[in-house]
C-alpha positions as CSV (number, residue, x, y, z in Angstrom):
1,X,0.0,0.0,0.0
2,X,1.4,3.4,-0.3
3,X,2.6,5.1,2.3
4,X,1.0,7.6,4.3
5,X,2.5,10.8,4.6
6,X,1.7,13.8,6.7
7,X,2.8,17.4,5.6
8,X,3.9,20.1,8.6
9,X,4.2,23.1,7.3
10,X,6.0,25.7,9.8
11,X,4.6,28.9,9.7
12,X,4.7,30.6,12.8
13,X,7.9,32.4,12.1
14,X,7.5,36.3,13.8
15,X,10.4,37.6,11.3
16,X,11.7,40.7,12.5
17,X,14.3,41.1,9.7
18,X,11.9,41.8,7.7
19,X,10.2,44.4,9.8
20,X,8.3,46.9,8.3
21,X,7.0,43.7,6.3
22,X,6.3,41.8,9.3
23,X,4.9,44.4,11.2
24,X,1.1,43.3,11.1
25,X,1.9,39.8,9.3
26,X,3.7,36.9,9.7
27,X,6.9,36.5,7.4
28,X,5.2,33.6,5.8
29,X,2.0,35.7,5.2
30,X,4.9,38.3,3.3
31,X,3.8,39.1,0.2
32,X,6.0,37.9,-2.8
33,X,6.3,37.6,-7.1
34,X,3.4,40.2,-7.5
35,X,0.3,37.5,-6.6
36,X,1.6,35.1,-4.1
37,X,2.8,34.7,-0.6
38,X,5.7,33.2,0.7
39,X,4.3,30.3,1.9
40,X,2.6,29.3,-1.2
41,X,5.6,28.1,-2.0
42,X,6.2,25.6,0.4
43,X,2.5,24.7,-0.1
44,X,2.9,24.0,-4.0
45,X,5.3,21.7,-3.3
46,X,3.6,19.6,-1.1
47,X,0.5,19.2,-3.9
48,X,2.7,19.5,-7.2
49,X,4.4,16.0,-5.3
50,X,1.0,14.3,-3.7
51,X,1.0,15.3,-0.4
52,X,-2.7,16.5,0.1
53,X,-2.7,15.8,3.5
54,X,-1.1,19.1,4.9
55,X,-1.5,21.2,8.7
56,X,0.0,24.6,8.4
57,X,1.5,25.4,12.4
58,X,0.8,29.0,13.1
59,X,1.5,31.2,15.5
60,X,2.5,34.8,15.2
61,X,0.4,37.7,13.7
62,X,-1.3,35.2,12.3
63,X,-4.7,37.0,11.1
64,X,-3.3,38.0,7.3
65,X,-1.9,34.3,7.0
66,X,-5.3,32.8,8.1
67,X,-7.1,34.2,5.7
68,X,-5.0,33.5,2.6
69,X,-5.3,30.0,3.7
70,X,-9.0,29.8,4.2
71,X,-9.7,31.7,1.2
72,X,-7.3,30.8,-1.3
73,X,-6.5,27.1,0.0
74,X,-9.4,24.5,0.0
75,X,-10.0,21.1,-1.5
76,X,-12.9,19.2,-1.2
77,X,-15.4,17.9,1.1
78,X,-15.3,14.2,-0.2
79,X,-12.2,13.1,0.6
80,X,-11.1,13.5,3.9
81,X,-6.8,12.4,3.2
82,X,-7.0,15.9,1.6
83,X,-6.9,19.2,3.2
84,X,-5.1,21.9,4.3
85,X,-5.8,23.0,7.5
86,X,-4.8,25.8,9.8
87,X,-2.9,24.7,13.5
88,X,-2.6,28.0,15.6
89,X,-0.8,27.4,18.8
90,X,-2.9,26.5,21.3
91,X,-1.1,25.5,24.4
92,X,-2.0,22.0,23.8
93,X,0.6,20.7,26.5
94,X,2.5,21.5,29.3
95,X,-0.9,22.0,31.7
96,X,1.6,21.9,35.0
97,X,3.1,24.6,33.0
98,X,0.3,26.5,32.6
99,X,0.0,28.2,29.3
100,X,2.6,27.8,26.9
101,X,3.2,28.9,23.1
102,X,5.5,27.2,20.6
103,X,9.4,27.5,22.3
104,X,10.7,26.6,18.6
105,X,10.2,24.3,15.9
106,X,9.9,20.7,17.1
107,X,8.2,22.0,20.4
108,X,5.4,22.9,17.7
109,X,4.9,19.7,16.2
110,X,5.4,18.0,19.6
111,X,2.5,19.8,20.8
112,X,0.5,18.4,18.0
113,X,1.3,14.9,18.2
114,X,-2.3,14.0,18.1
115,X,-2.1,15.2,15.0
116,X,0.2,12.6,13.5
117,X,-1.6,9.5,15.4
118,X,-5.2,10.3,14.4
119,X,-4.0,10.6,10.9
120,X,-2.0,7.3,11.3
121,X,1.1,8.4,9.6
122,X,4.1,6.5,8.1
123,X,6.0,9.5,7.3
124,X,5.8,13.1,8.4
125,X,7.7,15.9,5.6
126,X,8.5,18.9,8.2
127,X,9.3,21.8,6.1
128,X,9.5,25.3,6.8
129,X,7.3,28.0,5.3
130,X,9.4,31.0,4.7
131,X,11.7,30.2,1.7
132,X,11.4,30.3,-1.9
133,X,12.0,27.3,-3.9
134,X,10.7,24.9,-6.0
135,X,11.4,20.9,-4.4
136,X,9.6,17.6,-5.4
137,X,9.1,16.0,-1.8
138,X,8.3,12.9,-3.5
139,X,12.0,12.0,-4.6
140,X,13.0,12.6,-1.2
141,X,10.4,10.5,0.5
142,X,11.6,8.2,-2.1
143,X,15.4,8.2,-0.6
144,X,14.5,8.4,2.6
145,X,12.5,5.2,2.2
146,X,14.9,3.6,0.1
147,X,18.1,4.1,2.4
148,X,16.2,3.2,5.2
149,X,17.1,6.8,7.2
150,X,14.8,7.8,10.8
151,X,15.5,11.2,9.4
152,X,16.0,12.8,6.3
153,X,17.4,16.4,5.8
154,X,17.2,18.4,2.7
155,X,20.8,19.8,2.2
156,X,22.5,22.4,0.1
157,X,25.8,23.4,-1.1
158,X,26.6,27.0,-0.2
159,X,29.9,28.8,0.1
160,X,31.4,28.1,3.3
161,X,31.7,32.4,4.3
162,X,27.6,32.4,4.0
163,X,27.1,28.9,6.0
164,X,27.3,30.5,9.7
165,X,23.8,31.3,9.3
166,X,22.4,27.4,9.2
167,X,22.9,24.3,10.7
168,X,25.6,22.6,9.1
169,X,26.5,18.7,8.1
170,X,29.1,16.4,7.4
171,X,28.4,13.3,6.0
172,X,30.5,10.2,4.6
173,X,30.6,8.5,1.3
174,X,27.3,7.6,1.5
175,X,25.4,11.1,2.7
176,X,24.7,9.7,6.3
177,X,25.1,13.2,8.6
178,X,27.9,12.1,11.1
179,X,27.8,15.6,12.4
180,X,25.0,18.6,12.9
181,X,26.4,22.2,14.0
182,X,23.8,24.4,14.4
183,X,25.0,28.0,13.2
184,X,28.9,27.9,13.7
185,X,30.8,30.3,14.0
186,X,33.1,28.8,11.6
187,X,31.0,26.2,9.6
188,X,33.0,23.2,8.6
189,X,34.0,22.7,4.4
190,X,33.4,19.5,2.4
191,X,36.6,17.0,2.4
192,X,36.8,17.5,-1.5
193,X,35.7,20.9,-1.2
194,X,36.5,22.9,1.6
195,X,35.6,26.7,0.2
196,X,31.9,24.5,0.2
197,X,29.7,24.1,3.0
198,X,26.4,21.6,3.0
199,X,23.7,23.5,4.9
200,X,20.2,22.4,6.6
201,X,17.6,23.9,4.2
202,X,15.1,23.4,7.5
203,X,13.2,20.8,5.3
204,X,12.9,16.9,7.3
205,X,11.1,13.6,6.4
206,X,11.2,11.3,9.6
207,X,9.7,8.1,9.9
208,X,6.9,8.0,12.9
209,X,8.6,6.2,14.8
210,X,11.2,8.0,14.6
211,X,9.7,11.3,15.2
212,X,7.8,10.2,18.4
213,X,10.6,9.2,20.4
214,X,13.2,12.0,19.3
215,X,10.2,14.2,20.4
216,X,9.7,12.9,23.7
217,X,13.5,12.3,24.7
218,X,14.1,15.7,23.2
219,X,11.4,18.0,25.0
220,X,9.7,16.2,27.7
221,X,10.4,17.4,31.2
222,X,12.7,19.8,29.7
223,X,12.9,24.0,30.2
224,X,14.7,24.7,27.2
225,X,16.0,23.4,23.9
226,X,13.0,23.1,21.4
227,X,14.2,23.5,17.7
228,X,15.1,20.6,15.2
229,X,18.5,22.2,14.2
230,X,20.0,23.1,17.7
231,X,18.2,20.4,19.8
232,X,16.4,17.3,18.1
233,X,18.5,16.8,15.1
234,X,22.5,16.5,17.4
235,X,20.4,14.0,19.9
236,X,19.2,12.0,16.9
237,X,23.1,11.3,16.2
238,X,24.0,11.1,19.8
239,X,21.4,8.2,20.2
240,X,22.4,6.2,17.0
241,X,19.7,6.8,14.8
242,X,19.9,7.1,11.2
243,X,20.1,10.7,9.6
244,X,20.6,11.0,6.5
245,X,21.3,14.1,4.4
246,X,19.1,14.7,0.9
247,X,20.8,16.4,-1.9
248,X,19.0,19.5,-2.7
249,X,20.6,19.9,-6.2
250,X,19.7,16.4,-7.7
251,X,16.0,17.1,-6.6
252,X,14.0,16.8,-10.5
253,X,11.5,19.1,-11.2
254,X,9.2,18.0,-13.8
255,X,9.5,20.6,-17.1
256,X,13.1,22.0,-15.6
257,X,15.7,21.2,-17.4
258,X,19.3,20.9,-15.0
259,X,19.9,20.6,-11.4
260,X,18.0,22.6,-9.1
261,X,19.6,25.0,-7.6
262,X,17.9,28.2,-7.2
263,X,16.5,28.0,-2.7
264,X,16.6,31.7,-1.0
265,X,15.7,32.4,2.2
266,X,14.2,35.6,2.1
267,X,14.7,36.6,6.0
268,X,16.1,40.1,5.7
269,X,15.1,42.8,3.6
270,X,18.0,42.7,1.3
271,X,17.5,39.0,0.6
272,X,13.8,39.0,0.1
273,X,14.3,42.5,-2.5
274,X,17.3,40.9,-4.8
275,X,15.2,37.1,-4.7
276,X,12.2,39.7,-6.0
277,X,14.8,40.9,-8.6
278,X,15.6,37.6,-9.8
279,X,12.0,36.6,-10.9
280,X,12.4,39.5,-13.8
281,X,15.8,39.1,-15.2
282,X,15.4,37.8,-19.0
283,X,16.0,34.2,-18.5
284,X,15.3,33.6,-14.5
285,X,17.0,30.9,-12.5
286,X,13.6,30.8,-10.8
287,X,11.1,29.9,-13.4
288,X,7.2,30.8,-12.2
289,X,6.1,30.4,-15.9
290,X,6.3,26.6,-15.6
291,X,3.2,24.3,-16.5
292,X,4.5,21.4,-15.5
293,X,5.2,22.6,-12.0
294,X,1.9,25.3,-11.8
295,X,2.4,27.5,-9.0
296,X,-1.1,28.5,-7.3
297,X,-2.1,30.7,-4.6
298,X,-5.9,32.4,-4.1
299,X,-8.0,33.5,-6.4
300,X,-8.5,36.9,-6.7
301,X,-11.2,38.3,-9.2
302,X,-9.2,41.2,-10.7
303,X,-9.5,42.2,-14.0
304,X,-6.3,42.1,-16.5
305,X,-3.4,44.5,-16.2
306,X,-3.5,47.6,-18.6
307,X,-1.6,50.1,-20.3
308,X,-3.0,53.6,-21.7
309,X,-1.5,56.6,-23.2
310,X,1.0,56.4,-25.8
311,X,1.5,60.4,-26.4
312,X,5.2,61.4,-27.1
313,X,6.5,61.5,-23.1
314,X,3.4,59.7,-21.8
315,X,3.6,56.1,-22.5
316,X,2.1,53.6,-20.1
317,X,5.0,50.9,-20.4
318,X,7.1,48.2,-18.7
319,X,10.1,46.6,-19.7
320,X,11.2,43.6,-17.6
321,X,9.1,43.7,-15.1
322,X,5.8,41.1,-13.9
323,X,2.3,42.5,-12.4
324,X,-0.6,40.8,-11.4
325,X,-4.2,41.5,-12.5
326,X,-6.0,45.0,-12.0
327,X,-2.9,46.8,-12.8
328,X,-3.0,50.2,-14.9
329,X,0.2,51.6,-16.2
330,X,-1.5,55.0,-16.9
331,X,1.2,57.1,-18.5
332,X,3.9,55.6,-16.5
333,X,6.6,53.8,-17.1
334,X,8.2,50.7,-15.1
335,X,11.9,49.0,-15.4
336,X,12.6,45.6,-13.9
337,X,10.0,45.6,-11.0
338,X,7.4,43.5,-9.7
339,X,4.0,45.1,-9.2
340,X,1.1,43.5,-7.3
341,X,-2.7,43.8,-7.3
342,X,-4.7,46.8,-8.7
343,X,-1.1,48.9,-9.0
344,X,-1.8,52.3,-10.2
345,X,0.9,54.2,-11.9
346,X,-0.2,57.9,-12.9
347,X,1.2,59.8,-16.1
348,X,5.1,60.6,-15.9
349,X,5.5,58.5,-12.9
350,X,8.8,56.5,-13.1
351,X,9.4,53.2,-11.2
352,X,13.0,51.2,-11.1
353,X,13.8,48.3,-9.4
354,X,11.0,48.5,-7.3
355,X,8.4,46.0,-5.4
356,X,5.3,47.5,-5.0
357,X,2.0,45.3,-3.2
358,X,-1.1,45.4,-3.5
359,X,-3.4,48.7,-3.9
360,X,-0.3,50.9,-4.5
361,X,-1.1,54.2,-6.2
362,X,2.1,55.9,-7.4
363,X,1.7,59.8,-8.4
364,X,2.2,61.9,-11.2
365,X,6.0,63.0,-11.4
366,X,6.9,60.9,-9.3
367,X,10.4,58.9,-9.3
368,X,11.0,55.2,-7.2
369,X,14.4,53.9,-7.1
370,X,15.1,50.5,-5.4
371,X,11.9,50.5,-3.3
372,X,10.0,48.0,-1.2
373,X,6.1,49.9,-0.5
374,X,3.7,47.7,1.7
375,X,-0.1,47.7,0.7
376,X,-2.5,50.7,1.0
377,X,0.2,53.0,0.2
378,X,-0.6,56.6,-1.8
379,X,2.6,58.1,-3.4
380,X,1.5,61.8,-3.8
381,X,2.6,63.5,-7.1
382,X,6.5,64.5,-7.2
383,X,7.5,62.5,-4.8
384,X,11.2,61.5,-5.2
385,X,11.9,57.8,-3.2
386,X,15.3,56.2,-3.0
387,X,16.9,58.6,-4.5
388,X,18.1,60.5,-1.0
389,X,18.8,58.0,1.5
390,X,19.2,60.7,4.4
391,X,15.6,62.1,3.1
392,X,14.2,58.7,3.2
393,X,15.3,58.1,6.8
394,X,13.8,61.3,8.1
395,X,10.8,60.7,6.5
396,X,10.6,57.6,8.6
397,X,11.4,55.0,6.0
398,X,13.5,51.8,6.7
399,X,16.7,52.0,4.7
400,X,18.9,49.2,4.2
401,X,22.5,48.6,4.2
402,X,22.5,47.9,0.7
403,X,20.2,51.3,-0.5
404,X,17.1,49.4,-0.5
405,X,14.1,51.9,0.9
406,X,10.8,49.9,2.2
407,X,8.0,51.9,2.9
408,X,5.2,50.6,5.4
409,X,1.7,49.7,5.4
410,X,-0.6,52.2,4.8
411,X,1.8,55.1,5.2
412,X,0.9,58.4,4.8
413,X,2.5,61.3,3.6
């Protein structure tokens, strides 16, 4: 019979990097690529490889997030192996605690256990909601099965200068982890490689089994220590179980030709604004125009972008750039930027490298340079941003170390 496999998708992450973004929302709930959200993503990947069965563990500002999910995210009533359904913390455990949120990733899914026995699980994919990649889960259920692993952990290659930021592996001939180092100071190289470090993408398969115990040895009774990468995944070695490391970059994606490479975790500002950049460069590593590997998200019921004016000075244009539906260009023009929802750029207007959500209204005159703006945002006419970064700070704009300007949520001028 074919196995059953249980989806965990981690979504609770607060993300204060990416404040102002995460200033009423979750990081997952960030928008991202002009229609979606960053943890449609993790999502798609699950259904694209057959896992239908799928919670999504919430917990901070988690009101924006809900309601993507509920709206956008449904299947049907018929068949009750496939849903997606919303876990908010709920101080399930712990009652000689008293109350108790989620202390870190495993603590979550330890404190929905229940979750995993009523639904009988073989397997359970643990997989974090906040990064943007493509990954067919199936292949690596199919390893993990296949090698016989209590643990699986999807790993990729990065340059050893960048690896501080992760847990770390090594591994021998075979890719069994023999070591976990959560965020080193000075991550470890490959033994035929050592500029190269292999890195936790914070994506696991564990076998029930497996998951129960590490769980329980790992958390009960204790006060602290209640992520996979610092805590679960070290004692897994400790204890002599198998862990075995998943090689991101021989991961197939149906319709992609060549290894797949392309995972970003979008955590800071700088990071999420230059993976927004790559989605409009001619020939993208990150291809969202692939039917083989459809990328959905909710529906919204907005009519097709548009372009008007085409008077010598006054052209409603783009060049390299994406937008979703509802969008007027009216008189503007737009370079290598990614527009969301019912965008409305006025005559003369002038927008470069720029992210703009949902329900943006740029001016007349006006000139956007390397800008992040949040949703509900007016841009009044001849207004100048990212062009003075000491003007941009005192207007109370975040500014980053590499130029970028983000302005927040229903600012106003």
């Amino acid at each position: 019979m074919k196995p059953r496999v249980l989806g965990m998708i981690l979504a609770g992450g607060q993300g204060s990097r990416l404040a102002p973004l995460t200033q009423k929302r979750s990081k997952p709930a960030v928008p991202f690529g002009g229609k979606y959200r960053i943890i449609d993503f993790a999502i798609n990947n699950f259904i694209n490889s057959g896992v239908f069965s799928i919670y999504v563990l919430t917990q901070y500002k988690a009101q924006s997030l809900t309601e993507h999910i509920q709206r956008g995210w449904r299947f049907g009533t018929f068949l009750s192996d496939y849903f997606i359904t919303l876990v908010p913390a709920q101080m399930y455990r712990y009652e000689e605690l008293g109350a108790v949120w989620y202390r870190g990733t495993a603590d979550a899914v330890y404190q929905n256990m229940h979750l995993i026995d009523n639904f009988e699980a073989d397997y359970v994919a643990i997989f974090s909601g906040d990064h943007i990649y493509k990954m067919n889960v199936e292949h690596m259920l199919e390893q993990h099965i296949q090698s016989r692993a209590d643990v699986t952990i999807a790993a990729y290659p990065m340059p050893q200068t960048e690896a501080h930021r992760f847990g770390v592996m090594q591994i021998d001939d075979g890719w069994r982890v023999t070591q976990f180092l959560e965020k080193p100071a000075n991550p470890p190289g490959l033994p035929d490689d050592p500029t190269t470090t292999l890195t936790s993408m914070g994506n696991y398969i564990f076998s029930r089994r497996a998951l129960e115990e590490l769980l329980h040895t790992s958390i009960s009774g204790q006060k602290d220590g209640f992520d996979f990468g610092q805590d679960v995944i070290p004692r897994a070695l400790s204890d002599g179980y198998h862990v075995q490391a998943y090689d991101f970059h021989r991961n197939p994606i149906p319709g992609q030709a060549g290894p797949n490479r392309y995972w970003r975790d979008v955590g800071t500002l700088d990071a999420y604004f230059e993976a927004s950049m790559d989605l409009v460069s001619v020939n993208p590593e990150f291809d969202i125009y692939n039917p083989q590997w459809p990328l959905r998200t909710s529906s919204e019921f907005s009519p097709p972008a548009k372009f008007v004016h085409e008077s010598e000075g006054r052209k409603g244009q783009a060049f390299n750039s994406i937008m979703a539906g509802g969008a007027i260009i009216s008189g503007g023009t737009v370079r290598d930027s990614v527009l969301g929802r019912n965008v409305r750029a006025h005559s003369y207007s002038l927008m470069e490298h720029c992210v703009l959500f949902d329900d943006v209204e740029v001016g007349r005159h006006s000139h956007l340079h390397r800008v992040i703006v949040d949703k509900d945002v007016k841009i009044p006419p001849g207004t100048q941003i990212g062009l003075d970064p000491d003007e941009d700070r005192a207007r109370g704009f975040t500014v980053t170390d590499s130029g970028v300007v983000v302005v927040p949520k229903s600012f106003t001028f």
